[in-house]
Each structure stands twice: as structure tokens, then as C-alpha cells.
C-alpha positions in Angstrom: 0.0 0.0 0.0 3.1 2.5 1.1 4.4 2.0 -2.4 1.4 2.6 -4.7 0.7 6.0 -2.6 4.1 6.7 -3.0 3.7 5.9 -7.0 0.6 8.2 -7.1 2.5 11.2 -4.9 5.0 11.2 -7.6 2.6 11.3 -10.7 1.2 14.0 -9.0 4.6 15.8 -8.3 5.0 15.7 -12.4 1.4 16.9 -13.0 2.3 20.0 -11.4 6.1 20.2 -12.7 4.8 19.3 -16.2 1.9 22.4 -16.0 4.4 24.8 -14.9 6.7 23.9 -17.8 3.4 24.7 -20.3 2.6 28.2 -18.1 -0.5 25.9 -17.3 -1.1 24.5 -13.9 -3.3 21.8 -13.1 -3.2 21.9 -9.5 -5.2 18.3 -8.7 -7.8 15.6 -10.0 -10.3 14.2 -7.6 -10.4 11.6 -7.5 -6.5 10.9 -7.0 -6.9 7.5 -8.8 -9.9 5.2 -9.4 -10.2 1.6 -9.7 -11.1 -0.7 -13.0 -13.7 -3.6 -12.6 -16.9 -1.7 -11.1 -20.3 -1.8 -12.2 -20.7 1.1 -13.0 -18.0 1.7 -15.6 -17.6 5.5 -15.1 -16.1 7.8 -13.4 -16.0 11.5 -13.2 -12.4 13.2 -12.4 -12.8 16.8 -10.8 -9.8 18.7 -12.3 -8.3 22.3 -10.5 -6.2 24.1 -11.9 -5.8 28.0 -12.6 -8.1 28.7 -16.3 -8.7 24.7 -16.9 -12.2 25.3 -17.6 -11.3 26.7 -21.3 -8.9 23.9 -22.1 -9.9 22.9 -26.0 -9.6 19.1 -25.7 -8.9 16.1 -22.8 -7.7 12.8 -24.9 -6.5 9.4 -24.1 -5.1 6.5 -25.9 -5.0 4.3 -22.9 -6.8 1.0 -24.0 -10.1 0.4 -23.1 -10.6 3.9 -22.0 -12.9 6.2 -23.6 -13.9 10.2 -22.6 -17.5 10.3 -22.7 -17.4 14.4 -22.4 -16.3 17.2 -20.8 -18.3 19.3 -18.5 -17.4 23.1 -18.2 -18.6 24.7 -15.3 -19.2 28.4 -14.0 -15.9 29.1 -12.4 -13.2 28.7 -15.2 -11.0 26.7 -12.4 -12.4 23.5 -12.9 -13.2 20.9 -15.7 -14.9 18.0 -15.1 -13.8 14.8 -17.3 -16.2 12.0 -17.2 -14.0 8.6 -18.3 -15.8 5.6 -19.1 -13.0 2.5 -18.0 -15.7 -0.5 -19.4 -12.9 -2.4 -21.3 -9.7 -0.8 -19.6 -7.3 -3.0 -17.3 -5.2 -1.8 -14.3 -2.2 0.7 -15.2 -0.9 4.3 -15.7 -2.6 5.6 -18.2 -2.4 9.6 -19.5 -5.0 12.3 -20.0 -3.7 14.9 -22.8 -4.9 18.1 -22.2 -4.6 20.4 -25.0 -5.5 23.5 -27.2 -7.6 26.7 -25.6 -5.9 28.1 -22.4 -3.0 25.1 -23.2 -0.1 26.0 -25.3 1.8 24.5 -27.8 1.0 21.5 -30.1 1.5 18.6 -27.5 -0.3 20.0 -24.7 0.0 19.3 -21.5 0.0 15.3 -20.9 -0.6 13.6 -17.2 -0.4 10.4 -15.6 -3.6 8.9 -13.7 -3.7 5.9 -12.0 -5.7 3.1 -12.9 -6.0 0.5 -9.9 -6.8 -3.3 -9.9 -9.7 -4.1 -7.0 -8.9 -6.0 -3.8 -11.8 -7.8 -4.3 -15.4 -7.9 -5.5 -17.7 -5.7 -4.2 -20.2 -8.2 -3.0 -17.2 -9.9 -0.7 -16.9 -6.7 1.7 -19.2 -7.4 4.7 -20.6 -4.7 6.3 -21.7 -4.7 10.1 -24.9 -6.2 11.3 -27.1 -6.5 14.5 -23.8 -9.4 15.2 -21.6 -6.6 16.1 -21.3 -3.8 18.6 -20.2 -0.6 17.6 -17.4 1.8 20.2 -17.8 4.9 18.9 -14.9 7.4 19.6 -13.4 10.8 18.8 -9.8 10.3 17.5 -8.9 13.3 19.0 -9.5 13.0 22.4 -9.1 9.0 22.7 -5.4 8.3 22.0 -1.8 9.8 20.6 0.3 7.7 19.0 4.0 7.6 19.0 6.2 10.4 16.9 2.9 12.6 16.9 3.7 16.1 15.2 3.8 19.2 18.0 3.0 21.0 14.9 2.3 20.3 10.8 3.3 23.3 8.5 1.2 24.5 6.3 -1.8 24.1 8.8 -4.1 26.8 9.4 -4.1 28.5 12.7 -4.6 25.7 15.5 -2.7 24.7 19.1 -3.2 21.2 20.7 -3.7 22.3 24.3 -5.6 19.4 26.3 -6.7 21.7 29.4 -9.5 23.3 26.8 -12.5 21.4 26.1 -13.1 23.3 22.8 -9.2 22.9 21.3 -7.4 20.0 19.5 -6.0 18.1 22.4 -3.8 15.9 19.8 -5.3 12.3 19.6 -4.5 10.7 16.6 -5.1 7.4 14.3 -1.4 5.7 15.5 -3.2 5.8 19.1 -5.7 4.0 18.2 -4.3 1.4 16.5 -1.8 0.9 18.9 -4.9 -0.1 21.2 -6.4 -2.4 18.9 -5.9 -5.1 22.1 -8.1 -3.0 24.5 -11.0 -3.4 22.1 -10.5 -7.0 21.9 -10.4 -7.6 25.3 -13.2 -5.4 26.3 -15.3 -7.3 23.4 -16.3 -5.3 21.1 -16.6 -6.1 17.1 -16.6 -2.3 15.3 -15.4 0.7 16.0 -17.0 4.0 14.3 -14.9 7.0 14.5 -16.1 10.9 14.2 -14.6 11.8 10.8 -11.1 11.7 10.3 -10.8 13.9 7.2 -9.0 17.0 6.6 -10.7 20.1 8.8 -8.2 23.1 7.9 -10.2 25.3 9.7 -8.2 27.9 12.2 -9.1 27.8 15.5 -11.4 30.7 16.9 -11.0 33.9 18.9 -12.9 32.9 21.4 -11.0 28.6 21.9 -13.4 26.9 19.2 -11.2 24.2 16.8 -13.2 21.6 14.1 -11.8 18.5 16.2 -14.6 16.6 16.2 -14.1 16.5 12.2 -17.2 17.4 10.9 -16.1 20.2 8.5 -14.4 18.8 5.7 -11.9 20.6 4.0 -10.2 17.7 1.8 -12.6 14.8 0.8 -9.6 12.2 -0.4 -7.4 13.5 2.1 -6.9 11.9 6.1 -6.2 15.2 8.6 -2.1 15.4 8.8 -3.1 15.7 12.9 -4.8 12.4 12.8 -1.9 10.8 10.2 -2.1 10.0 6.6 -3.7 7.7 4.4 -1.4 5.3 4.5 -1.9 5.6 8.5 -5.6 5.1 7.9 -5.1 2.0 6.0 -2.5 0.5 8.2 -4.9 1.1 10.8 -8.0 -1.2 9.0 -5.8 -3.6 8.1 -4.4 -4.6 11.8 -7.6 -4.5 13.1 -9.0 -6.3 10.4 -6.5 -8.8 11.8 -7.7 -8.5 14.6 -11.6 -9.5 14.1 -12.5 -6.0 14.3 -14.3 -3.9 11.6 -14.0 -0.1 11.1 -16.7 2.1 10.4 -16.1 6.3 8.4 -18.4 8.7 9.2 -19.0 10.7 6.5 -21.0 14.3 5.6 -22.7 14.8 2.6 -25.0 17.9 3.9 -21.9 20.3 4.3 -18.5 21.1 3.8 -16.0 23.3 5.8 -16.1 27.0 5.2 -12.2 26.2 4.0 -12.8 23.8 1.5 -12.0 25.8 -2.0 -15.2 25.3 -3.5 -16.5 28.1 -0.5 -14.4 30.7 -2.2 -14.4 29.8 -5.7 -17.9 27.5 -6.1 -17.8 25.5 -9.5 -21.1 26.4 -10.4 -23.4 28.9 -9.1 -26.1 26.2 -7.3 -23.3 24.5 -5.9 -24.0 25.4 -2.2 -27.4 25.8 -1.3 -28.3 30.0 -0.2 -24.5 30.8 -1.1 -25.7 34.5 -1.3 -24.4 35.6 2.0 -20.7 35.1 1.3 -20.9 38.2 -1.5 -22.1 40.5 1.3 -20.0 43.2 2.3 -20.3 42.6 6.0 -19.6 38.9 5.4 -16.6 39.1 7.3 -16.6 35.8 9.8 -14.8 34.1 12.7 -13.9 30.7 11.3 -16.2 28.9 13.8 -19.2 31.4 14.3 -19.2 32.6 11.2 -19.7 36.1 11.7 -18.0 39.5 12.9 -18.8 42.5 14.6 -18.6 45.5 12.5 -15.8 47.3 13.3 -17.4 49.9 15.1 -18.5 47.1 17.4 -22.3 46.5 16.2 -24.0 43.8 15.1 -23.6 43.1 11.4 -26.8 44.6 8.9 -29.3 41.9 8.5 -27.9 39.0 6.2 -29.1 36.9 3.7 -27.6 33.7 6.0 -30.0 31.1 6.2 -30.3 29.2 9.0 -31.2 25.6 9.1 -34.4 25.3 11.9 -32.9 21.9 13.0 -36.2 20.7 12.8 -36.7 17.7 10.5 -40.2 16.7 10.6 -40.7 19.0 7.7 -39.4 16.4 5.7 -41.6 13.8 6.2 -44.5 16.3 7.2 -47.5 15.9 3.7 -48.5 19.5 4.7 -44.8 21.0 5.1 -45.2 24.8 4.2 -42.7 25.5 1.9 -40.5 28.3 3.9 -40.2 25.2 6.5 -39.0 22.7 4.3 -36.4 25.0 2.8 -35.2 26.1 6.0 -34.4 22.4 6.9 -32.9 20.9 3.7 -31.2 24.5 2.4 -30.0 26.1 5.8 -26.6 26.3 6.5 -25.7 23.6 9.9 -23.9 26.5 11.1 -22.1 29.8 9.5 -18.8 27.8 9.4 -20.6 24.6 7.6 -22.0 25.3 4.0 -24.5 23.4 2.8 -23.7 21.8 -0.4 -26.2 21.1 -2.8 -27.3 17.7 -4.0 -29.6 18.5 -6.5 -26.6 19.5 -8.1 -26.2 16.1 -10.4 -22.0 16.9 -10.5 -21.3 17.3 -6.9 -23.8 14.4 -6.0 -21.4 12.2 -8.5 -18.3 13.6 -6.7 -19.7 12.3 -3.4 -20.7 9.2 -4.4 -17.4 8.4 -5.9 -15.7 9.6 -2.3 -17.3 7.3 -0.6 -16.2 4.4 -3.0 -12.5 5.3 -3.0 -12.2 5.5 0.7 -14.4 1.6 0.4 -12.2 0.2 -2.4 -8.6 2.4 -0.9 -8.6 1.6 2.5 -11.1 -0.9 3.0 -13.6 0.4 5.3 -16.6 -2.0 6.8 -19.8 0.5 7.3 -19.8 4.2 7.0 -22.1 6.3 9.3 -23.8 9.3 7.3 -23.5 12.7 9.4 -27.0 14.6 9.7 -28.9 12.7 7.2 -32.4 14.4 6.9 -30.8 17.7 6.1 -29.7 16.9 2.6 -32.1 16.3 -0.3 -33.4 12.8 0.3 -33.9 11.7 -3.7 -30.1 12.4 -3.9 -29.0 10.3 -0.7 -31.4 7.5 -2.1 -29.6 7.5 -5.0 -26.2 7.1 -3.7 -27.2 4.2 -1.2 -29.1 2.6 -4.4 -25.5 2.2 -6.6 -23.7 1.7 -3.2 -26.0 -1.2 -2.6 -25.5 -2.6 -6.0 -21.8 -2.3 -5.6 -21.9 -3.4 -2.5 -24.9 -5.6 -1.5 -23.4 -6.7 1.6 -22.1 -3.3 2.5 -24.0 -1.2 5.4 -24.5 2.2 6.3 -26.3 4.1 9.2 -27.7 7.3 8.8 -28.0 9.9 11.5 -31.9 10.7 12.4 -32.5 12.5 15.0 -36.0 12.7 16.0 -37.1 10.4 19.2 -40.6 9.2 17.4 -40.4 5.4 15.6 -42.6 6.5 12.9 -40.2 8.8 11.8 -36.9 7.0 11.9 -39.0 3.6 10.3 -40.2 6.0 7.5 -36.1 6.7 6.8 -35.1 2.7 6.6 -34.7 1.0 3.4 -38.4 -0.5 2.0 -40.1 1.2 4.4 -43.9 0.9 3.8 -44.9 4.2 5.6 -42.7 6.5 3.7 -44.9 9.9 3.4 -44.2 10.4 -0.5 -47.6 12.8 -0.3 -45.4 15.7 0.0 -44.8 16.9 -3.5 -42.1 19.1 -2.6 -39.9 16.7 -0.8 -40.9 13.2 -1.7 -39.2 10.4 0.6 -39.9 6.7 -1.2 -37.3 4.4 -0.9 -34.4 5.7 0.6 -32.1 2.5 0.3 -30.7 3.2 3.9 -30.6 -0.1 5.4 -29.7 1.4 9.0 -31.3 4.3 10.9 -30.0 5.3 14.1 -33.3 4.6 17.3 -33.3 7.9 19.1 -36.2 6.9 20.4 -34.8 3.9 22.3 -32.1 6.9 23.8 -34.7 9.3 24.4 -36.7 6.8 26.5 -33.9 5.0 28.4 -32.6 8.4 29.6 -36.3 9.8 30.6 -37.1 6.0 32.3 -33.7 6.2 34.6 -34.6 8.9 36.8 -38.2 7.7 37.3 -40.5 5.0 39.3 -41.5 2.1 36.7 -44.9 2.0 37.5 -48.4 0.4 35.9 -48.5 3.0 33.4 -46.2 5.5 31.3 -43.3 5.7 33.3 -40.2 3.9 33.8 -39.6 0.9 31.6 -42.7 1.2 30.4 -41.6 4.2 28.1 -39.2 0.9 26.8 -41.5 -0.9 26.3 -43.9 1.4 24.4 -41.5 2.1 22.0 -40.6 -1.3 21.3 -44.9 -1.6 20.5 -43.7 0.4 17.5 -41.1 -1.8 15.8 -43.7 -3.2 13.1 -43.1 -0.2 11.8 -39.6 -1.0 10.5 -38.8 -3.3 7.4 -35.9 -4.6 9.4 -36.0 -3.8 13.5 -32.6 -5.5 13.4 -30.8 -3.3 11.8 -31.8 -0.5 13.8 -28.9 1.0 15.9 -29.8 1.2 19.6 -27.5 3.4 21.2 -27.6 4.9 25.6 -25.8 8.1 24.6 -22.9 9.7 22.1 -21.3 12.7 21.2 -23.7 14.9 21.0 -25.7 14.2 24.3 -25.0 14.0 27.7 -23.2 10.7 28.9 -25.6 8.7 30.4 -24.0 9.3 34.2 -24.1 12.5 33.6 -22.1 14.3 36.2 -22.7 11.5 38.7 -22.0 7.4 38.7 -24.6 5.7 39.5 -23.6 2.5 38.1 -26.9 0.6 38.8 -28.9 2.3 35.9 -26.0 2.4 33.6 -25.8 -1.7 34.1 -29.6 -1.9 33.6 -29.2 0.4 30.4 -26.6 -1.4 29.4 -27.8 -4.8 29.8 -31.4 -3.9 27.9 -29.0 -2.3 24.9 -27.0 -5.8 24.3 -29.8 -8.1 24.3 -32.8 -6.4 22.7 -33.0 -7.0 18.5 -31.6 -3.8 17.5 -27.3 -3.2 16.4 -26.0 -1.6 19.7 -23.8 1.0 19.7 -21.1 1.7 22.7 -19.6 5.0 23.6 -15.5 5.5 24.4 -15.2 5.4 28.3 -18.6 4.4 29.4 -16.7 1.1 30.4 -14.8 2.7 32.6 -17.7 5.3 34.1 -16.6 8.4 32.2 -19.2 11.2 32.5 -19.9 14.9 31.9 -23.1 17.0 30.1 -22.8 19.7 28.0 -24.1 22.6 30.0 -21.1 24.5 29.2 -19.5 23.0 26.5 -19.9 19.8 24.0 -16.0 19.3 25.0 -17.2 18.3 28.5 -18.9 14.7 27.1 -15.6 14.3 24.6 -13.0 14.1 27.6 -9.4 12.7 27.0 -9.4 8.5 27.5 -7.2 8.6 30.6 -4.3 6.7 29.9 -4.4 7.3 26.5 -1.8 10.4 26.3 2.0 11.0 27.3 2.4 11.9 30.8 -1.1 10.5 31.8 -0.7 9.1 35.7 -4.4 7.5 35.4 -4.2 4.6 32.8 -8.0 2.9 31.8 -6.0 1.1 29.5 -4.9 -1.7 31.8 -6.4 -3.8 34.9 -3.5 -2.3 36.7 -4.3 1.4 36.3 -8.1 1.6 36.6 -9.7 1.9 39.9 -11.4 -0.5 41.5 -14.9 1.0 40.2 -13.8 1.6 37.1 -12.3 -2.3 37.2 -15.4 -3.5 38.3 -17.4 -2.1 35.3 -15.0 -3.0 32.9 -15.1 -6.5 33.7 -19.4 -6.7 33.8 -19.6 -5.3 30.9 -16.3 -7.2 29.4 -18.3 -10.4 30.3 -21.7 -9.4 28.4 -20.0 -8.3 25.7 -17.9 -11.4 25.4 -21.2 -13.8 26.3 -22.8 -12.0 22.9 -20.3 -12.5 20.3 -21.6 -15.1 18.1 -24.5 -15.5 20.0 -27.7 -16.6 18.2 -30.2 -16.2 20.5 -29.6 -12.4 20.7 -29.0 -12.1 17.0 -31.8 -14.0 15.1 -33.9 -14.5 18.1 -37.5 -14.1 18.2 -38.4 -10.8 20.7 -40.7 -10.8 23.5 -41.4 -8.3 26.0 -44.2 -8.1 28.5 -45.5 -5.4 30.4 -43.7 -4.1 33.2 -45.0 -5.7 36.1 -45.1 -4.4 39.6 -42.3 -2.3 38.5 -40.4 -5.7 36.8 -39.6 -4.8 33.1 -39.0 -8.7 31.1 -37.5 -8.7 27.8 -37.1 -12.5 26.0 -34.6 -13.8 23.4 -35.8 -17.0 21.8 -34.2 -19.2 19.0 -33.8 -23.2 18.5 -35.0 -23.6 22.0 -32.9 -21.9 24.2 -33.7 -19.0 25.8 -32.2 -15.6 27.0 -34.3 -13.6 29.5 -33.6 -9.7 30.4 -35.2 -9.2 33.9 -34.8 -5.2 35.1 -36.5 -4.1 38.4 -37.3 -0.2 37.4 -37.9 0.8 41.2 -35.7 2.1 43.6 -37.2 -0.6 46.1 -37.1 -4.5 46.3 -39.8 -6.0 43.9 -41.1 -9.8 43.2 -40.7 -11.7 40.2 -43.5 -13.6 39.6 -42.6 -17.1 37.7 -46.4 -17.5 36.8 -46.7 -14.8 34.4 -43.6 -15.3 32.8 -44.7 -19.4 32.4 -44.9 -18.9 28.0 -41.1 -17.8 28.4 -39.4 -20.1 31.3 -41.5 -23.1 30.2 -39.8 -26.8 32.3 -36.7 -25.1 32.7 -36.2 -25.0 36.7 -32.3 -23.4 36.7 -31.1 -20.4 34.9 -27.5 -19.3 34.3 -27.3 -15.3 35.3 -24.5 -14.5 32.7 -23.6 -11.6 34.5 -22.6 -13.0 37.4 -21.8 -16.6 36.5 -24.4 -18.2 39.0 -27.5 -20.2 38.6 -30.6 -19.0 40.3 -33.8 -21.0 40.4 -36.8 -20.5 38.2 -38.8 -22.0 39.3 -40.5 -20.3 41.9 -40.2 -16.0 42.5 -37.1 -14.8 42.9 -36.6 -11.1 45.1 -35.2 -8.5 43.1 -32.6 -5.6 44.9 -33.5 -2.1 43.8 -32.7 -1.7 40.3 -31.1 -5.0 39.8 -30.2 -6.6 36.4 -30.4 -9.9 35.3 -29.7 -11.7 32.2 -30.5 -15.2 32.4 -30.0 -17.9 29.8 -31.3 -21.6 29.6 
């Protein structure tokens, strides 16, 4: 892998030493190199360069290649090229680009990489409701040897780890180089927040874009976080490993940094780009905005602001003012919101997300505030990614806390509200949603009374009532918390209801989803700042004196919830009774909340006491469920309890039992 990036960084360097010669420079193509043996035979290549627009001609007598056209765009700094490679085979092949702004007879000639595939596309397995995800910010998780005090070139930025808002200098090399810790705490996928470039200086007032969500450099790893080759080094050891890795991505929106802000290839590019021509457009990097300089607030702008609400979308009587806010506001000032109605930039994208598949071999990818972009579009980049790739996943961010909504978003959904003229939503092809309803409940239940009614588990259970809803409840992704909530402790550690959380999230038929730290009680909310739930992994930086990362340096709390949840996770690898299971759940019951895993006759039975008092569970009404079996294995605690009379539950005990 080292030496095929190295091959493509040096036909690169002679792009750019060949343009100069010819007075005409063709500062990149996007993609950097593209692969031979896909379905879809074409591909598009984004080329930059100063005037490139007016070039007279792009030719090729590479075998088995064939220019289908050229596509000239508003700005004259791009060309687009769209390639058909049908018949073509693996090799260098060069693009002649010549007459117009090119001088001299020959033109201007470059080398582009042609790639062989790893394998088909149907052989890359994506995750399923078999794994469990451990999501974490490569930032504030782990730095790696040799990490960089500082990379030139950079835009403003400091790594100072005693501000929550600042790059505290986690990187890809410190992840990988705890690839064990994953393994031994049992989990099957890890998901990281994006690890694309974000050139974006940091603020005047401590703001930086660790968390990675404002992409600068689509084919292009951060140079904090490592390099390509880094990233791939990284899949491949922990492929090694059993463990799969899934990208989160962002179609919806750039960074304000990436070139197409300042020089947009065509005018509909970004959606509402008017803003930027205003003369009081002047902006702090994370805000978006200054003060005028006398101090004032700037004149009113043509900004629009997303309303963050998403119902809109789905709504049959959306007005339209509501349904442009959502899908055409701006995240925030510093995020533009690109267009995908725009057919060329919705190709771009879809191509991304196949190089970084095909390049370094990614297992899922997570899509970044997925209602906000046009839905038609993100259908139709799931549709070819699921023909590519049938075996391929992806989950896709949707945030609103009711199961009709999320079920609406999941690939074949029945209920999809394609009424709404405006905005129809038919198939989506997203074969994962994300259940904010399962989070919304969980943290609501924990601080209440399960009584005979609404409260407590029974907000659980009522949302599970809803899960005809889905084509596919399995791949749902259940999740207690993540980076942009509180953590489920929140400023306290009251391990009880994090076990019974816990213990519900691994056994119910949904994907579950872990966040960093939770397995060794790390908490915080985000009444001051979102950096305050995206705390350093203690141990996992030089000169830390607390060290999670071994039995040796975690307290004995912090042991003792490592090694429950260690166990569960372990006892549901490979399990079939939690992963093709048939669900039941009953009432809660005098404050008891039973959840049941059935498959080939044996059985796996969630018990949860949702009071704060001792409570009874009654064998009889669970009769369907326990059947002749008279002993029970409690998995958590590796004894056998008897079922077959009541057993006397502590306060907010937890038991799994299996028989």
C-alpha cells in the first residue's frame, strides 16, 4: 500500500512540474486514482487548476478507456472529465490536455492511475445486529508515537488538552496501537467521528473543528490524525484482529475552508450561497460572523439558518419556507450546505465514498445529519452503493425520538410519506437508521418510578410496540448516549442504571452502539460546552498518571465495570439467540420490566427491576417464556438461580438469564 501512494504522490509531483513547464497548472484531480472492474463503468475526475475550464480538448489512448465528455462549469478553475474505463485493465494511463488556455501543439500530458480491485464488491461485509459498535473521537481517545507538536502548512490551530473546545492531539497511530483493548473489552466495530482534513483555524474565542465534521479535503486523512497510508494501516491490523471499522461521513456540508466556499464551481453548488458576497460577510472561522468594526452587530444577512427541525421532511403539509429552512440552511455559518440537487457534486460524493471503500477498505460508514440533505439524492447514492456493495452497510443519523419517523427513513419502508410533493421520501435504500427513540426513553425512564403506566420501563417498552413499523428492527442501531448528548452518568456514577441500560441495549433486537469510556464510568453534560462529554481517554496520552488502559491502572470502580460489561459483551459475540432471536417483552409488572430472546429452543431472558425498592418476580406470568426449565444461568454474574418459583429483586437490579 506504502508504495502505490508513493507511485501516485510522484505522478502528482510531475502533474504539477509538467503544468508549470506549459505556463498551465493543473493543481489536482479528484479523485487521486480510481479503480477498474466496477459496475458502474464510469467515473468522473474533478480537475483544479488556474483557467482549466477553457482547455480545447482532454484525450487518451489508454486501451479500453474512452472520454464520454467534458463538463465546463461556471468558475473557469475546474473541468470536469467523465471517463468511461468499461474495457480498460489496471495501469498508468495519460490524459492529454490540450488547445484553448494550453499552449503549444503537444499539450499538456498527465499520468492517472488506474487501480486493480482487492476484491469484488459483494465480498466486503458490512456490520450487522452481530456486532457492537465503540464509537470514539480520534482526538481525544489516543496519541500515537512520533505525533507532530506542529504540521506546516496548517491553518491556525494549538493542541492544548486543558481546553475542552481545542485539539488536544489524539491521533489514528493511538488507536491502532490499542487495537488489544477493544478486543479484550469485546467489542466487534469501532466507528470514529470523521477523520478527514478540517483546515479550519481555530477561533478567537477557543473553538477548533476537532470533532471533524467540517471537511476541507474529501480524499485526504487530517495530517493531525496521520495520513492515508496511517488510515489503512490502521484497518488492516484491526481487520486482523476480528474488528471492523466504520467512516463517518457528511454529505450535507463542507468546511467553510474547502476551495469550493471561495471559488464554487457552479453557481447552485451550495445551497443560499448569497451571503458570502455581502459586504459585511466578514466571519470568525467557527461562528461565522464579525462585529462591525465599530462594534455592532452586522446589517441583516441573507444567511439562512437551518431550523434543525426535521419533521418538515416527512410532514405531507410541510409549508414550503419550512421545508427550505431544513434541507437548504446552513448547519452553522462555518458549515456550507452543499447542494445535491446539483447532479456533478452528487457524483463527486458518491465516488468519495467508494474510494475511501475500495482504498482503505472500510466496513460500514455512518452518514453525518442525514435528513438535512435532499433525500432523492441520498437514495440514490445508497441505491449504486447497494449494488456495488450488496453486503455493505450504512447508518444514517436521524435524529428525531418518534419510531414512525426513523422507520419511514429505513430502506423498504412501507410508511414513507411520499404525499409531500415538494420533498418526496420513497425508498431511501438506507438499510440502517440510528433509534433515538430507544435513547430518548432509556434516559427519561432512569430517573423515574416504573410504575403500571407510562413511566419507567414502560416508556421501553412502548417504543418497542412500534417496531412493526420497521422493514428490518434488526438493523436499527440502539444506542444509551454519544457525542452529542450527555453521557448517560451524567455528572454523577450511579452505576446501577448504567448496568440496567446497558444490559437492555445488548440483548434487545436492535445493532447496539457503545460509547468510548462508558466502560470505565466516564461522565460529563454539555451545560457549558460539548467538549465536557468528549473528555481525553485517561491513559491514552504522554504523561497521563491514570491509565483505563490496563487492569492495573483503573480503579477499583472503574475495574469492576470493565469487567461486567467485558463479560456481556464477550457472552454475545456469536450468540444466536440475541441475534436472530425471536423478541418478546411483556409489560412491566409491579415495577419488573422482562425482555425475552428465543431461538432453537434456548432462551435468554432480560429481567430489570425499574424501582428504587425491592420487587417480586412472579414465575407464573412469565410461564410462556421459562417453560420446564427449573435453573437459569445469570451471565452476569456466572451463577444459577432457580426458576422455578419467585425470585426477590434488589433495587434496580439486572439480570440476564440464559437456559
Amino acid at each position: 500500500m506504502k508504495r502505490i501512494l508513493l507511485v501516485t504522490a510522484i505522478l502528482m509531483a510531475n502533474v504539477l512540474s509538467m503544468s508549470a513547464a506549459k505556463k498551465q497548472v493543473i493543481d489536482r484531480i479528484d479523485p487521486t486514482d480510481w479503480y477498474v472492474g466496477m459496475k458502474n463503468p464510469q467515473v468522473q475526475l474533478m480537475v483544479y487548476g488556474q483557467g482549466i475550464r477553457d482547455v480545447a480538448s482532454v484525450t487518451t489512448d489508454y486501451p479500453g478507456v474512452v472520454i464520454d465528455s467534458l463538463v465546463r462549469l461556471d468558475s473557469p478553475n475546474y473541468l470536469l472529465v467523465y471517463m468511461n474505463l468499461r474495457d480498460a485493465q489496471p495501469g498508468t494511463m495519460t490524459l492529454t490536455f490540450a488547445g484553448g488556455t494550453v499552449k503549444g501543439k503537444k499539450g499538456v500530458k498527465v499520468p492517472y492511475q488506474l487501480k486493480a480491485r482487492e476484491m469484488s464488491g459483494d465480498k466486503r461485509m458490512g456490520f450487522t445486529n452481530a456486532d457492537v459498535l465503540y464509537m470514539l473521537m480520534p482526538d481525544r481517545f489516543a496519541q500515537g508515537a512520533n505525533h507532530p507538536a506542529q504540521i506546516k502548512g496548517m491553518r491556525n490551530y494549538v493542541e492544548d488538552r486543558t481546553k475542552p473546545s481545542l485539539r488536544h492531539g489524539g491521533d489514528l497511530n493511538g488507536i491502532r496501537e490499542h487495537l488489544d483493548y477493544f478486543k479484550e473489552l469485546g467489542v466487534t466495530a469501532l466507528w470514529f467521528t470523521p477523520v478527514l482534513e478540517n483546515d479550519s483555524p481555530d477561533s478567537k474565542n477557543g473553538f477548533a473543528t476537532y470533532h471533524g465534521y467540517a471537511t476541507t479535503d474529501y480524499y485526504k486523512v487530517d495530517p493531525r490524525f496521520g495520513s492515508n497510508e496511517d488510515y489503512r494501516r490502521l484497518c488492516d491490523e484491526a481487520h486482523q484482529k476480528g474488528l471492523k471499522i466504520v467512516m463517518d461521513m457528511i454529505f450535507n456540508h463542507s468546511g467553510f475552508e474547502h476551495p469550493w466556499t471561495k471559488d464554487m464551481p457552479s453557481k447552485d453548488w451550495l445551497n443560499t450561497p448569497e451571503w458570502l458576497t455581502e459586504k459585511n460577510s466578514g466571519r470568525d472561522p467557527m461562528t461565522g460572523f464579525t462585529a462591525n468594526a465599530d462594534g455592532s452587530e452586522p446589517a441583516k444577512s441573507a444567511y439562512l439558518q437551518t431550523s434543525y427541525k426535521l419533521t418538515p421532511v416527512v410532514d405531507p403539509y410541510a409549508s414550503e419556507i419550512d421545508l427550505k429552512e431544513t434541507v437548504e440552511g446552513w448547519f452553522v455559518p462555518s458549515m456550507p450546505d452543499l447542494n445535491q440537487h446539483n447532479p456533478h457534486l452528487m457524483r463527486y460524493l458518491i465516488q468519495n465514498s467508494i474510494w475511501w471503500i475500495e482504498t482503505v477498505g472500510i466496513d460500514g460508514i455512518r452518514m453525518d445529519t442525514y435528513p438535512y440533505a435532499y433525500a432523492d439524492a441520498m437514495a440514490q447514492w445508497l441505491k449504486e452503493l447497494d449494488v456495488e456493495y450488496p453486503n455493505f452497510n450504512t447508518v444514517g443519523e436521524t435524529w428525531v425520538t418518534e419510531p414512525a419517523y426513523t422507520a419511514a427513513w429505513q430502506k423498504d419502508s412501507k410508511i414513507t410519506p411520499s404525499t409531500n410533493t415538494q420533498h418526496p421520501l420513497t425508498n431511501t435504500y438506507l438499510k440502517t437508521v440510528m433509534d433515538f427513540s430507544f435513547f430518548d426513553k432509556l434516559n427519561q425512564a432512569k430517573y423515574e418510578e416504573t410504575d403500571g403506566w407510562w413511566n419507567g420501563f414502560n416508556r421501553l417498552y412502548n417504543s418497542f410496540v412500534y417496531d412493526y413499523l420497521y422493514p428490518n428492527p434488526s438493523s436499527v442501531m440502539a444506542f444509551i448516549e454519544n457525542h452529542d448528548t450527555d453521557r448517560f452518568l451524567g455528572n454523577g456514577k450511579d452505576t446501577l442504571a448504567l448496568k440496567q441500560a446497558l444490559a437492555l441495549l445488548l440483548t434487545v433486537n436492535r445493532i447496539p452502539q457503545l460509547y468510548y469510556g462508558t466502560e470505565v464510568l466516564m461522565n460529563g453534560t454539555k451545560e457549558k460546552t460539548d467538549g465536557n462529554v468528549r473528555k481525553d481517554f485517561p491513559g491514552g496520552f504522554p504523561g497521563d498518571t491514570h491509565n483505563c488502559f490496563t487492569k492495573e491502572g483503573r480503579s477499583k470502580s472503574e475495574q469492576a465495570m470493565f469487567t461486567w460489561l467485558s463479560r456481556l459483551l464477550h457472552w454475545r459475540q456469536g450468540n444466536e439467540v440475541i441475534t436472530k432471536g425471536r423478541q418478546i417483552q411483556f409489560t412491566p409488572f409491579n415495577g419488573v420490566y422482562v425482555i425475552a430472546r428465543q431461538y432453537k429452543g434456548k432462551t435468554a431472558m432480560t429481567i430489570l427491576n425499574g424501582t428504587s425498592k425491592p420487587a417480586t418476580f412472579d414465575v407464573a406470568r412469565y410461564a410462556e417464556i421459562i417453560g420446564k426449565a427449573t435453573k437459569a444461568k445469570d451471565i452476569l454474574t456466572n451463577r444459577y438461580v432457580d426458576v422455578s418459583k419467585n425470585m426477590e429483586l434488589k433495587a434496580r437490579q439486572s439480570l440476564i438469564l440464559e437456559f
